[in-house]
C-alpha positions in Angstrom: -8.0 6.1 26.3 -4.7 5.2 24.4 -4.0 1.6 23.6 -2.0 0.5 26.8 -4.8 1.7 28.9 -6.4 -1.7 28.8 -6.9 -3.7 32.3 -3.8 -5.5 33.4 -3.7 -8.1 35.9 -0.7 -8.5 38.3 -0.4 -11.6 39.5 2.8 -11.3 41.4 3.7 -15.1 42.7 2.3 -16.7 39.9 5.0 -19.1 39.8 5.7 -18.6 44.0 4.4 -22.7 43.7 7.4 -23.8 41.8 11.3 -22.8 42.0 11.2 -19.6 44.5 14.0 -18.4 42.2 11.2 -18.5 39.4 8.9 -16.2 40.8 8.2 -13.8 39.2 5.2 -11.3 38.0 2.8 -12.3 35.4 1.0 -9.7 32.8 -2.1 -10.2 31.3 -3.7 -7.5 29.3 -7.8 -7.6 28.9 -9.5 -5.1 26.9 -11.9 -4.0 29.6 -11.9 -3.1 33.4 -13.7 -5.5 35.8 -17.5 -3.8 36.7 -16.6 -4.5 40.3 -15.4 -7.9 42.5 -18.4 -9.2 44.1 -19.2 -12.4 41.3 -22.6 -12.3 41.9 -23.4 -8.8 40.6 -21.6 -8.9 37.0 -21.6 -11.0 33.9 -19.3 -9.6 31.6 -15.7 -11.4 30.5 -13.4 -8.6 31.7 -15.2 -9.3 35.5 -15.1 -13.0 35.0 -11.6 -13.0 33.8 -11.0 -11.2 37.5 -12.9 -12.6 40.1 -12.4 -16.1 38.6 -8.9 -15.8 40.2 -10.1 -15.0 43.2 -13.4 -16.7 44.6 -14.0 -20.7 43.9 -17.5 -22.3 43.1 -18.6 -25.5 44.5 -18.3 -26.9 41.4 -16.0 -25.9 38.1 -15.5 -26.9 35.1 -12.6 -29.0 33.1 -10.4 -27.0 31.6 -11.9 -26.9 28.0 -15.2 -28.3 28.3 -18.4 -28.5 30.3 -17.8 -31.6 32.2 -18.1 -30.6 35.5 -15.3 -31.2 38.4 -15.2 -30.9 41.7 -13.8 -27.7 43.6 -15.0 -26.4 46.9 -17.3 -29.6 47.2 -15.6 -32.9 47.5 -18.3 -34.9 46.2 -22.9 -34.5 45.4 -25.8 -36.3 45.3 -29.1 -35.9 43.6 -32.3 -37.2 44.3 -34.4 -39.4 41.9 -36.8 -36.1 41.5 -34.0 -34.0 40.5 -35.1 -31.0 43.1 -32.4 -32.0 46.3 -28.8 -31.5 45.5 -26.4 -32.5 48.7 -23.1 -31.3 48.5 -19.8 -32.7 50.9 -17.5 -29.7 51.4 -14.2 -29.9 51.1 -12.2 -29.3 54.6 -8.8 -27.2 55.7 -9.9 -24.7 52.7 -8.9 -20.8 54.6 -10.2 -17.7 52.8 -7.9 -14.9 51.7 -5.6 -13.0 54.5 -5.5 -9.6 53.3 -4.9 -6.4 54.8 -8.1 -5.6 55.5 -10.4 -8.8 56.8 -8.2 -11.7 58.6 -9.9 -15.1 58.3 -10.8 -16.9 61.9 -11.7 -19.8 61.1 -11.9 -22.7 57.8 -14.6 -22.5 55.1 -17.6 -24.0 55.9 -21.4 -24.8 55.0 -22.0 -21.7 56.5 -20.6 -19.5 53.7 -22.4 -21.2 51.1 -25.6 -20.5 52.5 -24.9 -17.3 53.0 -24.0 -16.8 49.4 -26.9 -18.5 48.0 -29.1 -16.6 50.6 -28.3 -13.5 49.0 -29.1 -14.5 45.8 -32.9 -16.2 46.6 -33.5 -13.2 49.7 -34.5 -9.8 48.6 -34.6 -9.0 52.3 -31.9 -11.0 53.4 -29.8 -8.6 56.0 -26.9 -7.6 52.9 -29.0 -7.5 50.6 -31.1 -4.1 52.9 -27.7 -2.9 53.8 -26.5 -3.4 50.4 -29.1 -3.5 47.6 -27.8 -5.3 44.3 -28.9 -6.5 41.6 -27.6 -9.8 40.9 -28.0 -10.4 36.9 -27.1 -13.6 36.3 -28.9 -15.8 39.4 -32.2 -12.9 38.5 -32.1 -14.3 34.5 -31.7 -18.4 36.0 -34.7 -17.3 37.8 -33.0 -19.1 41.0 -35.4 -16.5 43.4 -38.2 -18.8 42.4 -36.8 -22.3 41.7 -34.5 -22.5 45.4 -36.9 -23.4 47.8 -34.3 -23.3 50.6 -30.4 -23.9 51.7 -29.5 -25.5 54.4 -26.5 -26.5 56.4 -26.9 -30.2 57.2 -23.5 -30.0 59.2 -20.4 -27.4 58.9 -19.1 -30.2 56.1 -22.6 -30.5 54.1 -25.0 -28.3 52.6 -28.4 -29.0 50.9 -30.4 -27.4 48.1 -34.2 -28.0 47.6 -36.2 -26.9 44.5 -39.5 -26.5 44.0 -39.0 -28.2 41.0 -37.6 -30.6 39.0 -34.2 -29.3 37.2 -31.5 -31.5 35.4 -29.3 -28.6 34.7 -29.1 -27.3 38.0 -25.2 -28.8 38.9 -23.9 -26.8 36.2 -25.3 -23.4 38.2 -22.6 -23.9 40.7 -19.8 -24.1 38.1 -20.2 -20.4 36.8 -18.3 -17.1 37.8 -21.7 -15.9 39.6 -21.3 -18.7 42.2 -18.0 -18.0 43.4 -18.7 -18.7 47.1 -18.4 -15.7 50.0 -17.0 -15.9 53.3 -20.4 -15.6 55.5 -17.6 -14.2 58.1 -16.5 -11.4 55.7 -20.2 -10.7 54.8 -21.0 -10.5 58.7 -17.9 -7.9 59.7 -19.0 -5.6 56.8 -22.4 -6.0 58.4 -21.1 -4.8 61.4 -18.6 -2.2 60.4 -21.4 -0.6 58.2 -19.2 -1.0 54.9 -21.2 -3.7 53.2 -20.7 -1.9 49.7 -16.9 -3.0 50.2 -17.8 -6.4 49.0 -17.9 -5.4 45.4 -14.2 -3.6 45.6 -12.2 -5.2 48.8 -13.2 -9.2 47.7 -12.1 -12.1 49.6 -12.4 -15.8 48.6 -10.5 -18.7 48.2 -9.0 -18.7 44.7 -5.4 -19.0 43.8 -4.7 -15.4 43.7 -6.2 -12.3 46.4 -6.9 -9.3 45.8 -4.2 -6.0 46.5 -5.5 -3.1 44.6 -7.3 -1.6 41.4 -6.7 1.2 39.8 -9.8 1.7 37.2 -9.0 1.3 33.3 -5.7 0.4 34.2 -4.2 -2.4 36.4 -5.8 -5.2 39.1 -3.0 -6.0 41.6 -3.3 -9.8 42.5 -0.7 -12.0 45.0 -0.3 -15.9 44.6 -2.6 -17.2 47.6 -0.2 -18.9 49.9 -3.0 -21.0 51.4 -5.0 -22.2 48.2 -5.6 -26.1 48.1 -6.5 -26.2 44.4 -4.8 -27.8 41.5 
């Protein structure tokens, strides 16, 4: 491997948001490939650093600290027993239009459960079409402390525990809990190509996903649809 064989990523409308005369690409050079592109099966920085870009938790956190923002969800509530976390989702967020999955509809409670199902369901339906091992929700033990997830209404989702836990809000701010698009998960389903979740992503970051090319560049476009900051 010679020294400019390290990861790349291309953002190519970084700076699409500002002057159109600006645009123009963005390098950034990491010292390791990205494992794959589903967030839920990796934990190391050079997979991070990617699929931050692209997928959006419910929750993030301020740039520099741990104080914790909101992102996909507009607002929580906890209960005095610290084991039901409600989350209001935010609305007229789209998932990524790519050339190979077109979005029909807005994110909803729907894909959060989904995403959270898969991490807490051995047998869930992806999970026997696609067996993973998801690292980082496995070492949180969230298998045994998520009793269930439910969608209270397409704008609202809950979480019950079977136990107490304080730190729990700060789960949905990590790169693992970058939510999926239940619709995405459900054509892969369907098209038998559920292993294309960890190399085709979609999500709803501020940049989607355009190609790889292993050990040496990710290919990223500005999302023309994101709603973040």
């Amino acid at each position: 491997m010679t020294p400019f064989s390290r990861i790349a990523l291309l953002a190519s409308l970084v700076l699409a948001f500002a002057a159109p005369l600006a645009a123009k690409p963005l390098v950034y050079c990491a010292d390791s490939s990205p494992e794959g592109f589903d967030p839920g099966l990796w934990d190391s920085a050079g997979t991070n650093n990617t699929t931050t870009q692209m997928f959006q938790g419910l929750i993030g956190f301020k740039r520099g600290g741990t104080e914790l923002e909101p992102q996909l969800a507009t607002s929580w509530t906890v209960s005095p027993d610290a084991k039901v976390f409600t989350f209001v989702l935010r609305k007229g967020v789209r998932f990524h239009k790519t050339s190979y999955f077109s979005p029909t509809r807005e994110f909803n409670a729907d894909d959060v459960v989904q995403t959270f199902s898969r991490f807490i369901q051995p047998k869930h339906p992806f999970n026997v079409a696609f067996p993973a091992l998801f690292i980082y929700p496995q070492n949180l033990g969230l298998g045994d402390l998520i009793e269930k997830v439910e969608k209270v209404d397409d704008q609202t989702v809950r979480f019950t525990l079977r136990r107490a836990n304080v730190t729990f809000l700060s789960y949905f701010a990590m790169p693992f809990a970058g939510i999926q698009s239940a619709e995405y998960l459900d054509h892969l389903l369907k098209t038998n190509a559920a292993q294309s979740i960890n190399n085709a992503p979609i999500g709803t970051g501020p940049f989607r996903f355009q190609s790889y090319k292993k050990d040496d560049v990710v290919r990223m476009e500005a999302n023309p649809d994101y709603l973040g900051k």
